[in-house]
N, C-alpha and C positions, 0 to 999 in steps of 0.2 A: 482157490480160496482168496488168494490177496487181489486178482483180477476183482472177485464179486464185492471183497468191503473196498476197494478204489472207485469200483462204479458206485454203492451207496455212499462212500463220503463225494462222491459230485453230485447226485441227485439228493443229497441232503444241503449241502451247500446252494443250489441252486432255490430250493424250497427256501434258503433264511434270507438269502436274496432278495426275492419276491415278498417275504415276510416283513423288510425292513420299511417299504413305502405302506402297507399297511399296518402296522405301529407307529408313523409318522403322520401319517391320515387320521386315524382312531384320536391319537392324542389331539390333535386339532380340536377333531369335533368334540371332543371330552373338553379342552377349553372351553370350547363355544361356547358349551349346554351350561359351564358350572358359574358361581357367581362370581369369580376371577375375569371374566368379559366383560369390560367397557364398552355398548354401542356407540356411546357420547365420542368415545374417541377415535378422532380420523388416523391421526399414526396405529393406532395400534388394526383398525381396519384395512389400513395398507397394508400391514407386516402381513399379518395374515393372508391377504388376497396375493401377494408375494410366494409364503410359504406354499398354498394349494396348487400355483399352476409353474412357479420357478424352482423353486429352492429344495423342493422335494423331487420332484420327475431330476434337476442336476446332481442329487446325492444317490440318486437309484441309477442314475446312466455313470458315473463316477466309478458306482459300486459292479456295475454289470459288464463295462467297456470292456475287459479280456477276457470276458467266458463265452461261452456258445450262444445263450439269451443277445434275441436281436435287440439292436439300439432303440430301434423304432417302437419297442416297446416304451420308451421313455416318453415319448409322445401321446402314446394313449393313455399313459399316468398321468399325463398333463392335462388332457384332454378328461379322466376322470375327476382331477381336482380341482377342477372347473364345474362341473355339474356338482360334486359333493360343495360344493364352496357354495354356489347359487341356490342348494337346496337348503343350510344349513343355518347360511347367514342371514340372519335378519334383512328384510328389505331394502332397509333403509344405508347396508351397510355394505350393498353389492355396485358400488359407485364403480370399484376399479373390475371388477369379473366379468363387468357387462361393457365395459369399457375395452379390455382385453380379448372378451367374446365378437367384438363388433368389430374393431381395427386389426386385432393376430391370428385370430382365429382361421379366417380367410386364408390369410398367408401360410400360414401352417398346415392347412387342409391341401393349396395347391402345389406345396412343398414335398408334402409327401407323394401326393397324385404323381408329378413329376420325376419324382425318385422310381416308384414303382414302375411308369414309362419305360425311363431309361432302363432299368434292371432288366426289362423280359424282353426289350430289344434289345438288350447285349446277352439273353440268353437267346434270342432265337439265331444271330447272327453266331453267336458261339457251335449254335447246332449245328447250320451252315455249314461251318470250318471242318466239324468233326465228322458231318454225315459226306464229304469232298474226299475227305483221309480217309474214310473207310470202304467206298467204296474203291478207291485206288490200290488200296492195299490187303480187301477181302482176299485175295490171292494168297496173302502170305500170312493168314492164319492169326491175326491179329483186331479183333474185336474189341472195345473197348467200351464200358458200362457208361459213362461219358454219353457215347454218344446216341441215347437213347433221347428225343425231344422231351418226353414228359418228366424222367430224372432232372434233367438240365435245367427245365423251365422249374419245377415243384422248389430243388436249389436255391433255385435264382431269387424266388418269392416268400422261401425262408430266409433268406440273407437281410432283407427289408422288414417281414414282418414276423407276429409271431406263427404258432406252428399250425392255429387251427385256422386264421383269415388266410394264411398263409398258402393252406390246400384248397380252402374254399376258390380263392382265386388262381390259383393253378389250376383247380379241376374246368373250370368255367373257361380258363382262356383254352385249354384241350380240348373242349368238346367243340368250341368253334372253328381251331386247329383241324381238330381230325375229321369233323364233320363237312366243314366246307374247302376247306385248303390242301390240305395231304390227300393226294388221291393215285399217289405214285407208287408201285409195287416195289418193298424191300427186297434186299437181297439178304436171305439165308446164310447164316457160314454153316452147314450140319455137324463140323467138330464141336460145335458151343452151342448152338442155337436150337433150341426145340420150337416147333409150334405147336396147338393146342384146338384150335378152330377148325381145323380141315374134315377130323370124323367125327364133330360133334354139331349137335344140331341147333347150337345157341346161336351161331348167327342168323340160320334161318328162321327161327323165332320171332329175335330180333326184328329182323325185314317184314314177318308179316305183321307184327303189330306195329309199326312204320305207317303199314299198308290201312291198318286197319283204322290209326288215328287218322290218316290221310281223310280216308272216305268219310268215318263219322264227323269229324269236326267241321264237315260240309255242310250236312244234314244236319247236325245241331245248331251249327251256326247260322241257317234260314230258318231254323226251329224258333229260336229266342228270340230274333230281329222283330218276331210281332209283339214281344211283350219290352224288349231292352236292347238298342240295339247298341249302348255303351257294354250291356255287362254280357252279349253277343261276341264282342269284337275283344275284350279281354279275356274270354275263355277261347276264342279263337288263338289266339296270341302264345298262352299257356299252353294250347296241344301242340302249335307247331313249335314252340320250342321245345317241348318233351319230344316232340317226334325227331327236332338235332340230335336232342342226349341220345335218343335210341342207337341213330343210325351212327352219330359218334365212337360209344360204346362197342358196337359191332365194326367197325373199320377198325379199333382201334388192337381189337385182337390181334389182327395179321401184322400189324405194326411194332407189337412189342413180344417178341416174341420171351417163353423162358429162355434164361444165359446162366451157364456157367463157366464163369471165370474168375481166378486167381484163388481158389480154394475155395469159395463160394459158392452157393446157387441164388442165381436170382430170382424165384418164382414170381410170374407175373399175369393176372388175368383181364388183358387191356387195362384202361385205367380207372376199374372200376375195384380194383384191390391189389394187393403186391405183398412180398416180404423179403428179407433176404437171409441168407441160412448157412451162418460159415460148415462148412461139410465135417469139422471135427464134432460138429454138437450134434449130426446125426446119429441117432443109435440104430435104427434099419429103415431099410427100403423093400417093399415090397410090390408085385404088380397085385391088383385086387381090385372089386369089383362092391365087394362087402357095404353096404350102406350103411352109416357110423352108429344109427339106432343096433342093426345087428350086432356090429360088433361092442357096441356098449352090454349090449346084453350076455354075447360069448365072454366077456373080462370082468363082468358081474360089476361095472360101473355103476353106484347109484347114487353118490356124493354130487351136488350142483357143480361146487367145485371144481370137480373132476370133468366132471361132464363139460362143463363150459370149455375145458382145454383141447375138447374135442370135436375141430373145425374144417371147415371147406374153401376152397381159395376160391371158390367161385360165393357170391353172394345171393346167385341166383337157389343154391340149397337145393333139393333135392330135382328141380329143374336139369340141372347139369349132371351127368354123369361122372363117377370118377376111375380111374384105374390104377393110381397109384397112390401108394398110403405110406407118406412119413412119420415117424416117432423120433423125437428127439431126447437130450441127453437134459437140457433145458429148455425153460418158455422161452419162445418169441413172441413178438408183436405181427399181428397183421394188418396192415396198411387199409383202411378202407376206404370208398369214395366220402369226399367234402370231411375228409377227418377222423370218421370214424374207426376207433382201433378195436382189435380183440386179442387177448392172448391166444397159444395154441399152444399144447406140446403133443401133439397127432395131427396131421396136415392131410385132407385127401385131394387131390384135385388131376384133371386128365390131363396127358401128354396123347401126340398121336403117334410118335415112335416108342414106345413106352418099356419096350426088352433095352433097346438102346442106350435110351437115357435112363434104365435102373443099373444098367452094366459100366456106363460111365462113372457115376454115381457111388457104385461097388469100390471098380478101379481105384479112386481116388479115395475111400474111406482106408484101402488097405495101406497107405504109404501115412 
């Protein structure tokens, strides 16, 4: 009970937060529009052109610097009250916005660029260190959630930005990751580690429509070279990089395998969804085969609501088969590709040792 009002006074705290540079924006533009604005006057066009891109984004990073909310979101404040400034101010009165668009803007764009840089090369080199120790010490039964690339890298690029650019560009530098670079077999620990991919058929799926954009984007692509051979070479372009994410997507299974550790599960379906699931919030486990329509229909689920909370770790939906079915005590979130979240409080999705890891699973529910 005090766990649940602790996490909403932070998640409300966080909301007035964000609240505060939009009530400092709003009043601006309520300025602007009212007959209290002087055009005539250059100071006070300065003050203003000041407030949009300095003095507001410094009262919002002032106000956010010790919580969870990244810094860098101070920057895309600024970077808004720049557009709201240029869109709101009279022409005649965007001297300093166009002035600061043209000389800081630059600078601040390659500032951040560089920040981000350095951030995922010190995540990838972080991964380095921990995928060196793990292998070393797979012996002694010691896995660490750490040292997964896609955690470490997603981390890294929430540290700098906020949480939806954030996965967008984690999911994007993974697929180049997993698709072209990572081609090295993991090692399994079987006390912790489950895989998922071995008796399921979504890899091979995968591969054939690989296979199958391969061949068509041939054929299409001397298909349209008679009518365009610019808008030939851009749908060229588009299949083979859908045909990365594919093969991406499908390496990336055997890569991330499910972990459970330190009271936890981590369910994981490469990195095209995830969740994590302290083990006291399950309420059972079971091996099952049930397709969630049936069993919506055996528990006489007909609320949207309800229903909504009744989801698949795989995205792929009835594509993928499942064999194991959690129920929880409360919702989680499910992690989805480039951002997208779902609640759940019934989880189905396949393991390939699946007595195993529901007996583990068991084990640690009873302590």
């Amino acid at each position: 009970m005090n766990a649940t009002i602790l996490q909403n006074w932070k998640n409300n705290k966080q909301f007035l937060l964000l609240f505060i540079p939009v009530l400092l924006l709003g009043s601006l533009i309520f300025f602007i529009q009212s007959p209290y604005f002087l055009p005539q006057s250059d100071n006070l066009t300065l003050a203003i052109s000041i407030d949009f891109v300095l003095t507001i984004p410094i009262i919002y990073f002032l106000a956010i610097r010790k919580t969870k909310i990244s810094n860098l979101t101070a920057i895309t404040l600024m970077i808004a009250g720049l557009f709201l400034g240029l869109y709101f101010l009279p022409k005649e009165n965007q001297v300093y916005l166009q002035l600061f668009k043209t000389y800081f803007f630059p600078v601040i764009e390659l500032s951040v660029l560089s920040v981000v840089i350095w951030k995922v090369s010190r995540a990838i080199k972080k991964y380095r260190t921990l995928k060196a120790n793990y292998e070393v010490d797979l012996d002694k039964n010691t896995t660490d959630i750490s040292f997964d690339f896609f955690t470490v890298l997603r981390n890294s690029c929430e540290e700098i930005l906020p949480k939806l650019p954030a996965s967008l560009l984690a999911t994007e530098i993974a697929v180049v990751y997993y698709s072209v670079i990572n081609w090295r077999k993991i090692k399994i620990n079987p006390l912790k580690e489950f895989t998922y991919h071995k008796n399921s058929g979504t890899v091979g799926l995968l591969g054939a429509l690989v296979f199958i954009i391969a061949i068509e984007t041939i054929a299409i692509h001397l298909l349209l070279t008679q009518w365009s051979v610019l808008g030939a070479w851009i749908l060229t372009i588009l299949s083979i990089y859908t045909g990365f994410q594919l093969l991406a997507f499908a390496k990336s299974f055997s890569k991330r395998p499910i972990l459970i550790e330190n009271d936890t599960l981590y369910l994981r379906y490469g990195i095209m969804s995830e969740t994590e699931i302290e083990i006291k919030n399950i309420k059972s486990i079971e091996v099952s085969e049930k397709s969630l329509e049936e069993l919506l229909e055996i528990e006489g689920i007909e609320s949207k609501d309800q229903i909504k909370l009744y989801q698949k770790l795989s995205p792929l939906g009835n594509l993928e088969q499942h064999n194991i079915i959690i129920r929880l005590h409360e919702k989680e979130k499910l992690n989805g590709i480039y951002g997208i979240n779902k609640e759940f409080e019934v989880l189905a999705f396949h393991v390939d040792e699946k007595v195993e890891f529901m007996n583990q699973i068991e084990e640690k529910m009873e302590f």
